[in-house]
ChimeraX commands (.cxc) that place a marker at each C-alpha (Angstrom):
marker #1 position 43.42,13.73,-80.27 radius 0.5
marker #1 position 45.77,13.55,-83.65 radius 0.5
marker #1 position 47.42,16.46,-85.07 radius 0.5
marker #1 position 48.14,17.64,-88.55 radius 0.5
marker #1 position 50.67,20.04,-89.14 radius 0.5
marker #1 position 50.45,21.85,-92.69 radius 0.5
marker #1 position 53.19,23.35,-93.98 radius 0.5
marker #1 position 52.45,26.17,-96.31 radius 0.5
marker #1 position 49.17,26.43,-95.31 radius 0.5
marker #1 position 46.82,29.17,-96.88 radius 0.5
marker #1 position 43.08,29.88,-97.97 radius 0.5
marker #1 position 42.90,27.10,-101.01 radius 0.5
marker #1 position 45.03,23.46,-100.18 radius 0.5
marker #1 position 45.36,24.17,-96.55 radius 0.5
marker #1 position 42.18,25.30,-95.98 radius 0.5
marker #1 position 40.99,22.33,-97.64 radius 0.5
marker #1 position 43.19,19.71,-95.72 radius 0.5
marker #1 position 42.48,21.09,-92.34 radius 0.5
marker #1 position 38.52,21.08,-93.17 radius 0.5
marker #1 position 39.06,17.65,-94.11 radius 0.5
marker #1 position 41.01,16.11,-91.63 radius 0.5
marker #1 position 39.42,18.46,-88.90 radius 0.5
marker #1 position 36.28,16.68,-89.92 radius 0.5
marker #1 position 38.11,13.61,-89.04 radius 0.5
marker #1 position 38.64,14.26,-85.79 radius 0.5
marker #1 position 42.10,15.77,-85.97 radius 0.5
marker #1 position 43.60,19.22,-84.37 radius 0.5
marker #1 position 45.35,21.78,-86.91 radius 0.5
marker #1 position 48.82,23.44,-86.78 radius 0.5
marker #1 position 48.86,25.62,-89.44 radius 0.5
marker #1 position 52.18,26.77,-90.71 radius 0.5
marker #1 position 53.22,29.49,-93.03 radius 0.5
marker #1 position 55.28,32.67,-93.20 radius 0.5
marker #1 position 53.15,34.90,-92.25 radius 0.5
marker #1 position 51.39,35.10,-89.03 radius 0.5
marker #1 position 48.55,37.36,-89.72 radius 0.5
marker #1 position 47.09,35.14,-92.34 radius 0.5
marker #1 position 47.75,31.80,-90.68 radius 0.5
marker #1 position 45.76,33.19,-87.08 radius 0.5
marker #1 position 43.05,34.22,-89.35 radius 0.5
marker #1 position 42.16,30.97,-90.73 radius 0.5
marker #1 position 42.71,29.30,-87.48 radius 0.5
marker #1 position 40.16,31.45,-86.21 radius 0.5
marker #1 position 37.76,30.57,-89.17 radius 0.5
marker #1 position 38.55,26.68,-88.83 radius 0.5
marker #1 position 37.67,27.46,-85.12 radius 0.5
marker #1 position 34.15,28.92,-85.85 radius 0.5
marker #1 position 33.40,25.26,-87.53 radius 0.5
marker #1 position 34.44,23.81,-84.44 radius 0.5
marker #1 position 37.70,22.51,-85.73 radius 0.5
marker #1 position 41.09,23.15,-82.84 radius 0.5
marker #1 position 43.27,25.09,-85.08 radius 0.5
marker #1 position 46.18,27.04,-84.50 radius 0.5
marker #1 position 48.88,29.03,-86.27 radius 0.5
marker #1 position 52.75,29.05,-86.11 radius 0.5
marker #1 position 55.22,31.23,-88.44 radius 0.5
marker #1 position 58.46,29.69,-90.24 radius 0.5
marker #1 position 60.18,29.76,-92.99 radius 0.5
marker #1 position 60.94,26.80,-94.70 radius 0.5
marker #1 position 64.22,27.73,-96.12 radius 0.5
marker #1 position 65.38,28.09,-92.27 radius 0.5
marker #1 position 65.12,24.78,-91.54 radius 0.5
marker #1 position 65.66,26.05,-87.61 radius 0.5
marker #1 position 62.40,28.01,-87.87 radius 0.5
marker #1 position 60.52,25.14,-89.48 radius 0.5
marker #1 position 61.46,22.66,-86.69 radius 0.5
marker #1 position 60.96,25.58,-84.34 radius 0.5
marker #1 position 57.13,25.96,-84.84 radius 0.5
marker #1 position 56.99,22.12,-85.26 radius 0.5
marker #1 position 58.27,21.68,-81.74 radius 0.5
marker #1 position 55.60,24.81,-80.72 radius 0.5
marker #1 position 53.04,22.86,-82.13 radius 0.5
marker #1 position 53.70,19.10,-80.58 radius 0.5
marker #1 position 53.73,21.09,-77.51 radius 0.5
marker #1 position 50.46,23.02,-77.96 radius 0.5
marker #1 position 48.61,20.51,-79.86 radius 0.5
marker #1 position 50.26,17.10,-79.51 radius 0.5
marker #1 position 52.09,14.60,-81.37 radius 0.5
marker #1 position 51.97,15.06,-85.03 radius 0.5
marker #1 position 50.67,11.81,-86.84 radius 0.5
marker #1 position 50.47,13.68,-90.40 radius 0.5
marker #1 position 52.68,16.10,-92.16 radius 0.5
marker #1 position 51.70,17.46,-95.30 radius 0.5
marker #1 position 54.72,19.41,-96.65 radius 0.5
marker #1 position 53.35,21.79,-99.73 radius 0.5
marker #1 position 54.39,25.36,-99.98 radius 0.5
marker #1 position 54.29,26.85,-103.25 radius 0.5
marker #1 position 57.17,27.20,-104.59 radius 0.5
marker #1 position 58.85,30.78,-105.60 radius 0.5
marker #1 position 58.83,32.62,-108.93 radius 0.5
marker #1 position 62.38,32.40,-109.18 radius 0.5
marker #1 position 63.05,28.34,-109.37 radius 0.5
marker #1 position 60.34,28.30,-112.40 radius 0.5
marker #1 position 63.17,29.47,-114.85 radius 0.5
marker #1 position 64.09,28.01,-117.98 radius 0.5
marker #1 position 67.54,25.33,-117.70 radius 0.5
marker #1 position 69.69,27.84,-119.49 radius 0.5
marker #1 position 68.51,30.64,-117.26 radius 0.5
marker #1 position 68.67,29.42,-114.39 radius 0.5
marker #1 position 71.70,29.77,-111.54 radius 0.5
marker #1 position 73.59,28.10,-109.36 radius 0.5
marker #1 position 71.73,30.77,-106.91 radius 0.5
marker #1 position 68.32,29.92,-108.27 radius 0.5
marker #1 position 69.12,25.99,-107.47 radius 0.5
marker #1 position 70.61,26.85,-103.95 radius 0.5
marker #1 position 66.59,28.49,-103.09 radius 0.5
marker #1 position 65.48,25.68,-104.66 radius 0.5
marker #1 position 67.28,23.03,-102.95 radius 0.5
marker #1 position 66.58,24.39,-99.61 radius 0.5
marker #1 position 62.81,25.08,-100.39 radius 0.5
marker #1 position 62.38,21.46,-101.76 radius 0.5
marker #1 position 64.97,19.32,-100.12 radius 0.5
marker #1 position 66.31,20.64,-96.54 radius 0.5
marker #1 position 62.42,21.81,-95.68 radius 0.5
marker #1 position 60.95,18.18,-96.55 radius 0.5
marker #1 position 64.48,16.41,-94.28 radius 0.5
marker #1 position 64.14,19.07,-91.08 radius 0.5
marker #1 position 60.51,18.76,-90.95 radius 0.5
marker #1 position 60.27,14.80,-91.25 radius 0.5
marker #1 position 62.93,14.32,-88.90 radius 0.5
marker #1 position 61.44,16.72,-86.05 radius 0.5
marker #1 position 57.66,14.80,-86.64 radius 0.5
marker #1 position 58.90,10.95,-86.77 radius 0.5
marker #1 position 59.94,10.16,-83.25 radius 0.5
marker #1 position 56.47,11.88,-82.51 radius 0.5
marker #1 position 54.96,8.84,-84.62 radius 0.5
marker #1 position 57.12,6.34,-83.90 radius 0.5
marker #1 position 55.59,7.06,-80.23 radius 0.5
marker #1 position 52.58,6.85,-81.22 radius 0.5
marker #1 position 52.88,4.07,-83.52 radius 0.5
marker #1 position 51.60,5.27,-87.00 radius 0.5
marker #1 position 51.72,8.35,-89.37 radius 0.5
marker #1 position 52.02,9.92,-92.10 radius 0.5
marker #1 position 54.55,11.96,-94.46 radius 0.5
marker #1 position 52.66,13.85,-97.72 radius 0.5
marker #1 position 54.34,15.78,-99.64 radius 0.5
marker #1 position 52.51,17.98,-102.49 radius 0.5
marker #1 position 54.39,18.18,-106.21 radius 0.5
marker #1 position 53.71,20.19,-109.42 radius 0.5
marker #1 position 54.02,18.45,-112.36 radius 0.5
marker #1 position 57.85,18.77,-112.60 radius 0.5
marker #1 position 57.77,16.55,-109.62 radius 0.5
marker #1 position 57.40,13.60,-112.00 radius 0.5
marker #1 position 57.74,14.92,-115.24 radius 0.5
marker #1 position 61.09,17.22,-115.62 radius 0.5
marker #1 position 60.70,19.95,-117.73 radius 0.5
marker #1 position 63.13,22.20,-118.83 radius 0.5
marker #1 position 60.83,25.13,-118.66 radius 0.5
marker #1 position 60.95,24.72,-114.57 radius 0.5
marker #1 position 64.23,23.79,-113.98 radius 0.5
marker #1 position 64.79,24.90,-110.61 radius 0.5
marker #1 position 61.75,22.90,-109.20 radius 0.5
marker #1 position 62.22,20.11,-111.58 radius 0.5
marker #1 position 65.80,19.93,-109.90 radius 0.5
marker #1 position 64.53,19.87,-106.13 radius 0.5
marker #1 position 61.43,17.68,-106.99 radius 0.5
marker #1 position 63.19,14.84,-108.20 radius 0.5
marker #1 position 65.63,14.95,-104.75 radius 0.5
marker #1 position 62.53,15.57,-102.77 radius 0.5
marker #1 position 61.12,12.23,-104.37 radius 0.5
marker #1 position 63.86,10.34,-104.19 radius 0.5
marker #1 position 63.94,11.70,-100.19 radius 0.5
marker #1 position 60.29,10.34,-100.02 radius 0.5
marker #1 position 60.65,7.50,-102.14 radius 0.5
marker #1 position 63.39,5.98,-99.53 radius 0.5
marker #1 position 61.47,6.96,-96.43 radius 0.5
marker #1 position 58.30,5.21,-98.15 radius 0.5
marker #1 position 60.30,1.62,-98.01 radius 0.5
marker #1 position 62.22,2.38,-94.69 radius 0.5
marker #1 position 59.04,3.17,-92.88 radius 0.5
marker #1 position 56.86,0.74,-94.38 radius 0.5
marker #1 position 57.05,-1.74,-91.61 radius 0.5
marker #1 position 56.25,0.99,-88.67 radius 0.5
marker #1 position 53.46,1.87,-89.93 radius 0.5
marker #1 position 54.21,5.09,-90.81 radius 0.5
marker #1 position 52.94,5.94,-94.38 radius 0.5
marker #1 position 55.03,8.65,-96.66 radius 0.5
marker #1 position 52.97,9.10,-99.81 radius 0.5
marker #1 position 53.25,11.89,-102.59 radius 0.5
marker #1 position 50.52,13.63,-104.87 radius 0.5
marker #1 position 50.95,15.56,-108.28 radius 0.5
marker #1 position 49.19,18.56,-108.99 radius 0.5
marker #1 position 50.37,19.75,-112.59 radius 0.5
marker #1 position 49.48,23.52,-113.42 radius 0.5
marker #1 position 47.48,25.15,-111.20 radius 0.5
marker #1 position 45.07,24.25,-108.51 radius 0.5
marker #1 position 41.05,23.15,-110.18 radius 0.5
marker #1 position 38.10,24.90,-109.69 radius 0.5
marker #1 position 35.54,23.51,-107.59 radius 0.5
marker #1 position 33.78,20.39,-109.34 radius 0.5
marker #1 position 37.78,19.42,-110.87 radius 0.5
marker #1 position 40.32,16.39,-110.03 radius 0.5
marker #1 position 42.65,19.18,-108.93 radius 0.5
marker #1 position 39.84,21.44,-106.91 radius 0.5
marker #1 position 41.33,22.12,-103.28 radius 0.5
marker #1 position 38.45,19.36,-101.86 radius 0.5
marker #1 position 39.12,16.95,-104.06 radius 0.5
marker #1 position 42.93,17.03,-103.41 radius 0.5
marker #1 position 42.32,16.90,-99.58 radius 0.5
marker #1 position 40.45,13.40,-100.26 radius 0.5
marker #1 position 43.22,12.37,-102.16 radius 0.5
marker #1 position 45.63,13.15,-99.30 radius 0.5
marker #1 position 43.01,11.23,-97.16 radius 0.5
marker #1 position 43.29,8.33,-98.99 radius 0.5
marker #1 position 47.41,8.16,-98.59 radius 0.5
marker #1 position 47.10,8.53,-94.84 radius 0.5
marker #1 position 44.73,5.95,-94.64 radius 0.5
marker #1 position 46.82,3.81,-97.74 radius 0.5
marker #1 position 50.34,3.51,-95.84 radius 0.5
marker #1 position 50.92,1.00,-99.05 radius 0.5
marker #1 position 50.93,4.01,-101.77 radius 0.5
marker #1 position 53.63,6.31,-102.61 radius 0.5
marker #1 position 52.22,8.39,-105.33 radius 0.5
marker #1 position 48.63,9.51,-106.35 radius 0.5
marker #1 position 47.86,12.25,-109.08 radius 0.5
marker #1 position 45.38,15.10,-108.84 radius 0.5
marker #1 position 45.27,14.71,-112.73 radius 0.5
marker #1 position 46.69,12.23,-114.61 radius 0.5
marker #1 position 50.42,13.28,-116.47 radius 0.5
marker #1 position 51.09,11.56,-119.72 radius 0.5
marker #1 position 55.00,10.09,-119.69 radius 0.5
marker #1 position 56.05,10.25,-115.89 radius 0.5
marker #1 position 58.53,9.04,-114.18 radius 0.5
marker #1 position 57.35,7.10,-111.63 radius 0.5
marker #1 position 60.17,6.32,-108.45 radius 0.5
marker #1 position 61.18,2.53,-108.21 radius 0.5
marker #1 position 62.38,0.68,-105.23 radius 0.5
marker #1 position 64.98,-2.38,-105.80 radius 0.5
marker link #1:1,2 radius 0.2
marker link #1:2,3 radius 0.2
marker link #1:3,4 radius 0.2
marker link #1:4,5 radius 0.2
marker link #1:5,6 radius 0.2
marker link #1:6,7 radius 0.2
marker link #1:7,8 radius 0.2
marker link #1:8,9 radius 0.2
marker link #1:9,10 radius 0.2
marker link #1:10,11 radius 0.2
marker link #1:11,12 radius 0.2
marker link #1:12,13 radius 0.2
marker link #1:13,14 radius 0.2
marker link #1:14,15 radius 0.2
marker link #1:15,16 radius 0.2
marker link #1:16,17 radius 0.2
marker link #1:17,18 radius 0.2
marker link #1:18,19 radius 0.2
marker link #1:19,20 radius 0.2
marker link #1:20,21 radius 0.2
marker link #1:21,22 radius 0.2
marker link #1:22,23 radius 0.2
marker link #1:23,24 radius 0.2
marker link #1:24,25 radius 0.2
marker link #1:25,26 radius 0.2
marker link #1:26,27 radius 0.2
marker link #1:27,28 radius 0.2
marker link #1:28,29 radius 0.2
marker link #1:29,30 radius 0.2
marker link #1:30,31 radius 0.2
marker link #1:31,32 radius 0.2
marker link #1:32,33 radius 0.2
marker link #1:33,34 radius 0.2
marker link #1:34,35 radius 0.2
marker link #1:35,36 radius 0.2
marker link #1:36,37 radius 0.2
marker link #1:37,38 radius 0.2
marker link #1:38,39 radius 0.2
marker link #1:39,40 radius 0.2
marker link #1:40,41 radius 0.2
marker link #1:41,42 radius 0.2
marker link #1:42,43 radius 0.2
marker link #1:43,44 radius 0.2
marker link #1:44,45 radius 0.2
marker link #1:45,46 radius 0.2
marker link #1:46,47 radius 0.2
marker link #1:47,48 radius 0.2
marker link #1:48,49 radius 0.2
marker link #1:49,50 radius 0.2
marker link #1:50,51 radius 0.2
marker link #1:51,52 radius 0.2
marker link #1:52,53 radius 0.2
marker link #1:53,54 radius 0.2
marker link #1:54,55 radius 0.2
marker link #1:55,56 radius 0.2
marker link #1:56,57 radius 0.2
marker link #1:57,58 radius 0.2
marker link #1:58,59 radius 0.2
marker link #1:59,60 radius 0.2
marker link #1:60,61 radius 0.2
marker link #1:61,62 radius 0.2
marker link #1:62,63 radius 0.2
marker link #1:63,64 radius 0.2
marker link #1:64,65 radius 0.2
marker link #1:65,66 radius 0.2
marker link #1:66,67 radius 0.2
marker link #1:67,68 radius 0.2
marker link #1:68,69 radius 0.2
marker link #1:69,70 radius 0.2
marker link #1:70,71 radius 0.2
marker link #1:71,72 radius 0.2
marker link #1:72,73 radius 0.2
marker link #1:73,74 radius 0.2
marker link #1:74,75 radius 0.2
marker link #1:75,76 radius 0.2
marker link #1:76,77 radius 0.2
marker link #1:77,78 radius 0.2
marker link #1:78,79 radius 0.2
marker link #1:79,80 radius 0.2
marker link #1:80,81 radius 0.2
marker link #1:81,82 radius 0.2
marker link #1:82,83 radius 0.2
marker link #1:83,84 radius 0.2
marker link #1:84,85 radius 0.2
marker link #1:85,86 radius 0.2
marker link #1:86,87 radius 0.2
marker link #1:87,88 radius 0.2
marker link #1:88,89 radius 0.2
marker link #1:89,90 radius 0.2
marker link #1:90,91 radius 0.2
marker link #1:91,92 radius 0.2
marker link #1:92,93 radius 0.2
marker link #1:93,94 radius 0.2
marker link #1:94,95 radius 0.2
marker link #1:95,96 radius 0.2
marker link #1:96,97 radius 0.2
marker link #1:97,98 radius 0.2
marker link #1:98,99 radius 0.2
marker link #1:99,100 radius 0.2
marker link #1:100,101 radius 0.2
marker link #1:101,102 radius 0.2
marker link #1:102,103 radius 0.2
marker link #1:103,104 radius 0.2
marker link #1:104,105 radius 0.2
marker link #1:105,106 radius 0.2
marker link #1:106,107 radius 0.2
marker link #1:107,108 radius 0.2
marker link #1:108,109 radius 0.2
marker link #1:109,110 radius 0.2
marker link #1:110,111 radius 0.2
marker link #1:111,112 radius 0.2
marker link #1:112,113 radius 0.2
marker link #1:113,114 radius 0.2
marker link #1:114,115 radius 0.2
marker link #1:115,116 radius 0.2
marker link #1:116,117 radius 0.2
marker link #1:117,118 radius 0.2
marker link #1:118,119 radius 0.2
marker link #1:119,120 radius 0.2
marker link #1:120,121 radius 0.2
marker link #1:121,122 radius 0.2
marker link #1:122,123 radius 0.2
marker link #1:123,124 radius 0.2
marker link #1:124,125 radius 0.2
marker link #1:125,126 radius 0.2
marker link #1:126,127 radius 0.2
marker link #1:127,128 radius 0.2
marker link #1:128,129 radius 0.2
marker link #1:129,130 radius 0.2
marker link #1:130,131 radius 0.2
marker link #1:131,132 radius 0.2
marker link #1:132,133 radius 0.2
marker link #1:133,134 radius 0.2
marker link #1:134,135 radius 0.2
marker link #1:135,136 radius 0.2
marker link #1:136,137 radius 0.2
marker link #1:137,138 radius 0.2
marker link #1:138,139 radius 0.2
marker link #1:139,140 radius 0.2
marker link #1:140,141 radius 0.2
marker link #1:141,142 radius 0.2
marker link #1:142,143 radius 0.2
marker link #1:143,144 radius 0.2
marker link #1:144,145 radius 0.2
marker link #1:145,146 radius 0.2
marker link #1:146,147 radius 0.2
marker link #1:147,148 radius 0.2
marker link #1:148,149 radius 0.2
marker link #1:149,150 radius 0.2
marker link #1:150,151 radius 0.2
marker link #1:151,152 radius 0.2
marker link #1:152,153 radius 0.2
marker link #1:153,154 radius 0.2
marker link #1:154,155 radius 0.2
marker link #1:155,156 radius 0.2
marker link #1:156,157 radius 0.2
marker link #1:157,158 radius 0.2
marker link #1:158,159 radius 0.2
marker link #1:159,160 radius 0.2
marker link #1:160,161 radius 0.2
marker link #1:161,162 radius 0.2
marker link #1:162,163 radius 0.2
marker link #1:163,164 radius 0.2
marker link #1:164,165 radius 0.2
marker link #1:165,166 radius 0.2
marker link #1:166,167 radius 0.2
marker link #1:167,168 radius 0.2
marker link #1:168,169 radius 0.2
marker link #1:169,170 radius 0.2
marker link #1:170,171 radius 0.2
marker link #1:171,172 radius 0.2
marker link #1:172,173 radius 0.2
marker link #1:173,174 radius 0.2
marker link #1:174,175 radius 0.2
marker link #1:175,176 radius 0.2
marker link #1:176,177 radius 0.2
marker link #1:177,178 radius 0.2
marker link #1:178,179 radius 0.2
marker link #1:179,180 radius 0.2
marker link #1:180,181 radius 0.2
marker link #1:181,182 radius 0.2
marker link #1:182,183 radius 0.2
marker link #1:183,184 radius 0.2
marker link #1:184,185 radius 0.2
marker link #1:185,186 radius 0.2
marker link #1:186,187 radius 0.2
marker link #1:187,188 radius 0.2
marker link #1:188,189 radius 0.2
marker link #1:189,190 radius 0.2
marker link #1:190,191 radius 0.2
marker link #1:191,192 radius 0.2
marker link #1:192,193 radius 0.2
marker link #1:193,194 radius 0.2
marker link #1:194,195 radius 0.2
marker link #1:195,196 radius 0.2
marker link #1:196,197 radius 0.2
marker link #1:197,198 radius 0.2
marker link #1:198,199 radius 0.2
marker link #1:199,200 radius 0.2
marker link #1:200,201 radius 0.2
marker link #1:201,202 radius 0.2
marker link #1:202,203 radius 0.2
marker link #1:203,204 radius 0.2
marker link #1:204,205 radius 0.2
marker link #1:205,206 radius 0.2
marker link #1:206,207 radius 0.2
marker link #1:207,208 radius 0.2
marker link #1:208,209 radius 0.2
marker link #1:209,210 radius 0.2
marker link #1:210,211 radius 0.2
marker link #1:211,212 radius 0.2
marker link #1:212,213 radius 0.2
marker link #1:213,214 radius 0.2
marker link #1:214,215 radius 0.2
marker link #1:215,216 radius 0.2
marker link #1:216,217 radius 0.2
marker link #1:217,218 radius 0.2
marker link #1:218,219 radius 0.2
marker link #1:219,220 radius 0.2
marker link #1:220,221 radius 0.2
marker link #1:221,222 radius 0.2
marker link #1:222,223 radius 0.2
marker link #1:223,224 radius 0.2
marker link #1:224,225 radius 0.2
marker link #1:225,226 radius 0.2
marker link #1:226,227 radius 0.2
marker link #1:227,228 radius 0.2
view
């Protein structure tokens, strides 16, 4: 049985992804910082008949993060998808001129050292069993800097370039890593950006290993990551 681990996993995205791929025949390790909330949605996902569990870390800790990974390979199985896509905290949405060499340090380990800890504990895991897949879930700033967001638009751009180089090294292991945008907010049900329809989009780059990026809704004047 394949396992997806979710990290920052709650009642919208994560429920979303682990009803999808659950339907797919996968087992769930839910991940999140608090251990209350993450049991009870395993226990709903289990009432649809979906193996779910949940495991506590903090993804600024990178030790805790690969902590909980290493719980759930153990519990569950080897990992063949990681989505990476906690939300990101109030204080690295600050303007450029507001924002602190503090604010950028959160930021950077939120963004960048969460995304490097977490692929590096899964990819032996799929290099055993010989495919995978690395997704990694962006606001807007993501592609699109804006000075309004600095903080994120800061970490973003090294989590994409992070992505962007494991996309081309993995390529030819079969191993997918593959990003989607979400600008603004989530979408209500019925929307491009509606939990469900994000989860098919995340589908789609596990089962695309030749796609980097996808958008939830389209974002006038990105940058888009090239590969020379």
């Amino acid at each position: 049985m394949s396992t997806i681990a979710i990290v920052g996993a709650g009642k919208g995205l994560g429920a979303a992804v682990a009803r999808k791929f659950g339907s797919e025949g996968f087992d769930v390790a839910l991940i999140a910082r608090n251990q209350e909330r993450v049991d009870a949605l395993a226990a709903e996902l289990q009432g649809e008949g979906i193996t779910a569990r949940g495991y506590t870390a903090n993804v600024r800790d990178p030790q805790s993060l690969i902590a909980a990974l290493d719980r759930a390979t153990q519990e569950l199985g080897l990992i063949e998808v990681l989505q990476y896509s906690p939300l990101p905290q109030k204080e690295f949405l600050r303007p450029v001129l507001e924002t602190t060499v503090e604010d950028l340090k959160g930021a950077v380990e939120f963004s960048i050292y969460g995304p490097v800890a977490a692929a590096h504990q899964v990819l032996q895991g799929m290099r055993t069993l010989g495919t995978g897949s690395i997704l990694l879930v962006n606001g807007g700033s993501g592609a699109k800097p804006s000075s309004g967001v600095a903080g994120t638009s800061i970490a973003f751009a090294g989590e994409t370039a992070f992505a962007a180089m494991l996309h081309e090294t993995l390529k030819d292991e079969n191993i997918g890593v593959g990003q989607i945008i979400i600008p603004g907010a989530m979408g209500d049900e019925g929307s491009t950006k509606s939990p469900a329809a994000v989860a098919d989009k995340l589908w789609h780059l596990h089962t695309h290993h030749d796609e980097f990026r996808v958008y939830a809704e389209e974002l006038p004047g990105s940058w888009e990551p090239t590969a020379s």
